[in-house]
KOLZA-532778 format. One line per 3 residues: number of its first residue (from 1); their letters; for each residue y negated, z, x negated of N, C-alpha, C. Coordinates in Angstrom, 3 decimals, always signed. Example, Ala and Ser with C-alpha at 12.3 -4.5 7.8 and 13.67 -1.06 7.14 Angstrom:
% residues 2
1 = as = +5.690,+7.800,-13.190,+4.500,+7.800,-12.300,+3.300,+7.800,-13.200  +2.250,+7.080,-12.850,+1.060,+7.140,-13.670,-0.030,+7.870,-12.900
END
This chain:
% residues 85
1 = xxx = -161.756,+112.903,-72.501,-160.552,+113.597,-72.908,-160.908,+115.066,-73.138  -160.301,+115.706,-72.524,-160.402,+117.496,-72.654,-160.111,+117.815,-73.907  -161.385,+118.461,-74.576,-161.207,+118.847,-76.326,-160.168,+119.915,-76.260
4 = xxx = -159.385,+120.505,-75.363,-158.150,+121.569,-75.762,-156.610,+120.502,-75.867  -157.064,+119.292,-75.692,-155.492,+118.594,-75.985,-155.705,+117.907,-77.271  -154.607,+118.153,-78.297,-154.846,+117.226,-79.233,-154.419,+116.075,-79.234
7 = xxx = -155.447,+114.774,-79.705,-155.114,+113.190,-79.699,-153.739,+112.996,-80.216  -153.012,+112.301,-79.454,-151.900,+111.229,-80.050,-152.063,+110.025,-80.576  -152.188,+109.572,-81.543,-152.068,+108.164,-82.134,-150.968,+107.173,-81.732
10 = xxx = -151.462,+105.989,-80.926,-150.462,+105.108,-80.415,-150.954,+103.958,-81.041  -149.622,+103.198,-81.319,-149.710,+101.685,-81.699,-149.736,+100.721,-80.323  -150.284,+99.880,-80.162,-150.072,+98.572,-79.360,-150.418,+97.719,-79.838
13 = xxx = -149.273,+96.460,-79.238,-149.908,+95.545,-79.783,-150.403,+94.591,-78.016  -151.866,+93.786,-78.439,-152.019,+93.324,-77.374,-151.930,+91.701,-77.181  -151.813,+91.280,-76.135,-152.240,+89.886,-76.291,-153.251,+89.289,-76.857
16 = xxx = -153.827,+88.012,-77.978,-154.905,+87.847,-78.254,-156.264,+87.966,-77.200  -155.630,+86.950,-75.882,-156.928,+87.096,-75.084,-157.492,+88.284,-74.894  -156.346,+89.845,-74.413,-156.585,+90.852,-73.919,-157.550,+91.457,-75.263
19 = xxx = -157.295,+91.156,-76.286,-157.933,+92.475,-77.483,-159.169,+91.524,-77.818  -159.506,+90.050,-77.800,-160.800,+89.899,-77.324,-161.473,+90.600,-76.592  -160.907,+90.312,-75.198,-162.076,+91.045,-74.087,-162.653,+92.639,-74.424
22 = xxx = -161.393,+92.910,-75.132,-161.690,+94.642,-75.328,-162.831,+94.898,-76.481  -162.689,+93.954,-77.427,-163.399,+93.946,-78.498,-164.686,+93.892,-77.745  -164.662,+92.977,-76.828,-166.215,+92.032,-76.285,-166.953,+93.354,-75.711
25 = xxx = -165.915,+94.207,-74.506,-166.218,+95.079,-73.989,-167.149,+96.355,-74.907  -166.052,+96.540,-75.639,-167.001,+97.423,-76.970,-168.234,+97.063,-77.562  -168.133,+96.032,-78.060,-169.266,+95.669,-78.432,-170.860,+96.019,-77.633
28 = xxx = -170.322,+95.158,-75.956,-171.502,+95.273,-75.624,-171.459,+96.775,-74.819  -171.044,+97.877,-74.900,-171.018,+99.048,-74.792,-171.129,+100.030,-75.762  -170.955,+99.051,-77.392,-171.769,+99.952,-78.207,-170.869,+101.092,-78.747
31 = xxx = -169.157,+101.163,-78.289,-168.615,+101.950,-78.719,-167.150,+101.102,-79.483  -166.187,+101.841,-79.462,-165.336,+101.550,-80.385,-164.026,+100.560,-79.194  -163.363,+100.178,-80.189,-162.218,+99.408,-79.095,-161.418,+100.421,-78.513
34 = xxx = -161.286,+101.516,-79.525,-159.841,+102.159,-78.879,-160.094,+102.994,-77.878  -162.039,+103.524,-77.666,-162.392,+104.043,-76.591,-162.325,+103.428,-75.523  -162.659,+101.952,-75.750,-162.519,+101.376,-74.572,-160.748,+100.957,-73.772
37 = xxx = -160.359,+101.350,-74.612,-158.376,+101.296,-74.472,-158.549,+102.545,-73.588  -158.921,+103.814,-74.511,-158.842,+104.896,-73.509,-159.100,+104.808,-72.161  -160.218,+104.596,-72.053,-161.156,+104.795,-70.768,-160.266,+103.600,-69.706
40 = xxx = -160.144,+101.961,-70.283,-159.559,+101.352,-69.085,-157.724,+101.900,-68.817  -156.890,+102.589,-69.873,-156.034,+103.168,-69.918,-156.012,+104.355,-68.970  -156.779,+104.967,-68.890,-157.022,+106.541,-67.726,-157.420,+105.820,-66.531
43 = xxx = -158.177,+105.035,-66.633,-158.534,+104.326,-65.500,-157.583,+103.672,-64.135  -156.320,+102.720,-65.135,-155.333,+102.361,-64.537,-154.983,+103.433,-63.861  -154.747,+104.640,-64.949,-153.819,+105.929,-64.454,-153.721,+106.572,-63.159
46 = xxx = -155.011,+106.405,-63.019,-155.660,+107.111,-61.837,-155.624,+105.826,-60.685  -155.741,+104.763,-60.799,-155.784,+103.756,-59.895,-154.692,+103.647,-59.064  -153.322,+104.198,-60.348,-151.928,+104.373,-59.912,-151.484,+105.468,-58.956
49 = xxx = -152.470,+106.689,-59.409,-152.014,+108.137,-58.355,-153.308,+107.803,-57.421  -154.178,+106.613,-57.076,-154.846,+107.032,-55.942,-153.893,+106.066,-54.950  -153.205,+105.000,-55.327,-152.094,+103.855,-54.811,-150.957,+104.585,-54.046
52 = xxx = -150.442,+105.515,-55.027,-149.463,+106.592,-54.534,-150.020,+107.693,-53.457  -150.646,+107.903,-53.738,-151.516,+108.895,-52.282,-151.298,+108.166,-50.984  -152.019,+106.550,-51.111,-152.745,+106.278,-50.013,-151.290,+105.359,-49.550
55 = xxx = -149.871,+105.627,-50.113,-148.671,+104.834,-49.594,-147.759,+106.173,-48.897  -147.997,+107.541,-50.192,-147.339,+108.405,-49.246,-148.836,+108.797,-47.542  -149.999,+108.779,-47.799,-150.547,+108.897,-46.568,-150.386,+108.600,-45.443
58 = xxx = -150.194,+107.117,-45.669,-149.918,+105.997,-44.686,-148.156,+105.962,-43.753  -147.294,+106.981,-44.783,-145.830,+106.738,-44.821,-146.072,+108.497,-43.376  -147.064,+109.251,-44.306,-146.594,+109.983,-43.218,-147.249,+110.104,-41.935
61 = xxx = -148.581,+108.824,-41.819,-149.130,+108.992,-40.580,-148.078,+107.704,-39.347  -147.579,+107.367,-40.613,-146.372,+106.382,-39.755,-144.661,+107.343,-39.185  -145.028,+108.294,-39.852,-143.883,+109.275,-39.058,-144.469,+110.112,-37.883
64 = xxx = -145.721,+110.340,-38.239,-146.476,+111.024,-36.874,-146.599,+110.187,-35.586  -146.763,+109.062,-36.143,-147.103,+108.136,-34.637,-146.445,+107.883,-33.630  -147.035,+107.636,-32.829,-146.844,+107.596,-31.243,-146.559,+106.184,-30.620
67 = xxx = -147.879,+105.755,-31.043,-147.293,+104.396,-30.975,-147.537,+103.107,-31.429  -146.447,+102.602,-30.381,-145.864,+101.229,-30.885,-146.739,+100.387,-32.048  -148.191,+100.032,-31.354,-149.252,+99.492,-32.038,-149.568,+99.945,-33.210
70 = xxx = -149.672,+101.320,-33.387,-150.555,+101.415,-34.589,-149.347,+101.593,-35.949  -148.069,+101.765,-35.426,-146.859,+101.755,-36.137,-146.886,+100.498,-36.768  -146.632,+99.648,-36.297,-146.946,+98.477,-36.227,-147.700,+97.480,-37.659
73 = xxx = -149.314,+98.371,-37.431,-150.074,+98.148,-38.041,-149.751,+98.859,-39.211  -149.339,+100.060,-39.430,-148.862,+101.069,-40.493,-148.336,+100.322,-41.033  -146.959,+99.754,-40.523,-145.786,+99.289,-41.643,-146.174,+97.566,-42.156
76 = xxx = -147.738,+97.184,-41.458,-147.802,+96.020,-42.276,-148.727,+96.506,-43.332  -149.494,+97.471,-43.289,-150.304,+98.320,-44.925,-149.600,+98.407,-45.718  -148.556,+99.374,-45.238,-146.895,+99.776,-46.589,-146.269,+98.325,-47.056
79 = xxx = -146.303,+97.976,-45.982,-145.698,+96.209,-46.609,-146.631,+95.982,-47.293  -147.986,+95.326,-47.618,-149.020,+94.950,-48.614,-148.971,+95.713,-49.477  -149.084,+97.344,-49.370,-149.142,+97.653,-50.469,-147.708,+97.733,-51.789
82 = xxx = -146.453,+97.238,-51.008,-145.408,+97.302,-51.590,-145.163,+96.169,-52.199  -145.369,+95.013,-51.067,-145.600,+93.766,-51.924,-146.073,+92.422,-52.196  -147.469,+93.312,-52.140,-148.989,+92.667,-52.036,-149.229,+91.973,-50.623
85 = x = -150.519,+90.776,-50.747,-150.557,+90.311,-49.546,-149.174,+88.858,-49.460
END
């Protein structure tokens, strides 16, 4: 976290199983739970804008194309990635 933003304090509440694992995670990493909230929290974040990249990528190499075939193949990626396999 960039020391020029100041922390927000958030409540959640989690599922038991989920705030195990997190606990477990901490533990054997030696740091705190809510770091480990952070870190898999930014983590998602980014998992989400690399998802969004690689759907608008795909959207616009499927407007460039030529052909039939690889169109084809394009709009079954956008399909998986829209809604799953």
């Amino acid at each position: 976290m960039p020391t020029s933003e100041k922390p927000v304090r958030q409540s959640v509440t989690l599922p038991a199983r989920v705030a195990r694992h997190v606990r477990s995670l901490a533990k054997a990493k030696r740091t705190s739970a809510s770091r480990i909230l952070v870190d898999l929290v930014e983590a998602g974040l980014e998992a989400r804008e690399a998802d969004k990249k690689r759907f608008l990528d795909l959207a616009d190499r499927l407007a460039r194309s030529k052909d039939p075939a690889e169109q084809e193949r394009i709009k079954e990626q956008l399909a998986r990635l829209t809604f799953g396999e």
